[in-house]
N, C-alpha and C positions, 0 to 999 in steps of 0.2 A: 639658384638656391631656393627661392619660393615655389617654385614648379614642383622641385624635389619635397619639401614642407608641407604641402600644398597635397600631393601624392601620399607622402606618409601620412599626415592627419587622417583622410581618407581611407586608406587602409584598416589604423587604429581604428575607427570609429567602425567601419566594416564587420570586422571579429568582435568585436567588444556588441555589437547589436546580436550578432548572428550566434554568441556566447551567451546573451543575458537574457533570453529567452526559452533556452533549452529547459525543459520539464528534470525538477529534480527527482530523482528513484524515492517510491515511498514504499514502505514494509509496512503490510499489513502484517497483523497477528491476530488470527480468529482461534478465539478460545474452543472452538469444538461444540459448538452446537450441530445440530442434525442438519441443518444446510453444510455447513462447513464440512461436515461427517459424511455427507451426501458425496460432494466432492469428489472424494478420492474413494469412491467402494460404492459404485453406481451397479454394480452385482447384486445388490443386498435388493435395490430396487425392482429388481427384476430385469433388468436391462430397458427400464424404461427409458431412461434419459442417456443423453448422449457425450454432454458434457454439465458441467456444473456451475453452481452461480458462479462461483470464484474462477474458475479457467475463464466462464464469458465477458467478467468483467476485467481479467487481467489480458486478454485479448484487445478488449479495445481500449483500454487503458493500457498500453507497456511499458508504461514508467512504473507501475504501481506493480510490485510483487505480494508474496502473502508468505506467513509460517502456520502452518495447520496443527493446532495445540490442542491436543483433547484434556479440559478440564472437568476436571466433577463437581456436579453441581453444589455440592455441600464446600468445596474448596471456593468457589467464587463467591458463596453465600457470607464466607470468614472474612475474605477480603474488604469483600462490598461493607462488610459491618465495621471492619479494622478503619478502612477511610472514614465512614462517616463519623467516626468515632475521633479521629483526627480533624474534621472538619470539625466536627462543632466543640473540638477541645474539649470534651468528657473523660 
């Protein structure tokens, strides 16, 4: 009976290390700046570049995805005001 105890405790502890380490998936979301814009329409550049920040960093990062969100600039400008505006309770 302890051999067998003994065996499972070990096992548990096994998957439970080899579980609580794994990298959890994080979602980027780049609002559309001209890197991020860069990205996906490397034509516009002339075919200078081959890949983009975001493909290289999601490369060596493959836990880490992205959503490529074109904002306008006057839209992020409302937001940014609307927080601080809740920030400092005005």
């Amino acid at each position: 009976m302890k051999k067998w105890l003994a065996g499972f405790f070990i096992a548990v502890t096994v998957i439970v290390a080899a579980t609580a380490f794994a990298p959890r998936k994080i979602t980027w979301v780049a609002i559309g700046d001209s890197i991020t814009y860069l990205n996906e329409h490397q034509n516009e550049t002339g075919n200078r570049i081959t890949k983009g920040y975001m493909t290289r960093v999601t490369e060596k990062l493959p836990h880490v995805q992205y959503i490529n969100k074109r904002v306008e600039i006057e839209a992020v400008a409302v937001v940014f005001q609307l927080c601080s505006r809740l920030l400092n309770h005005q």
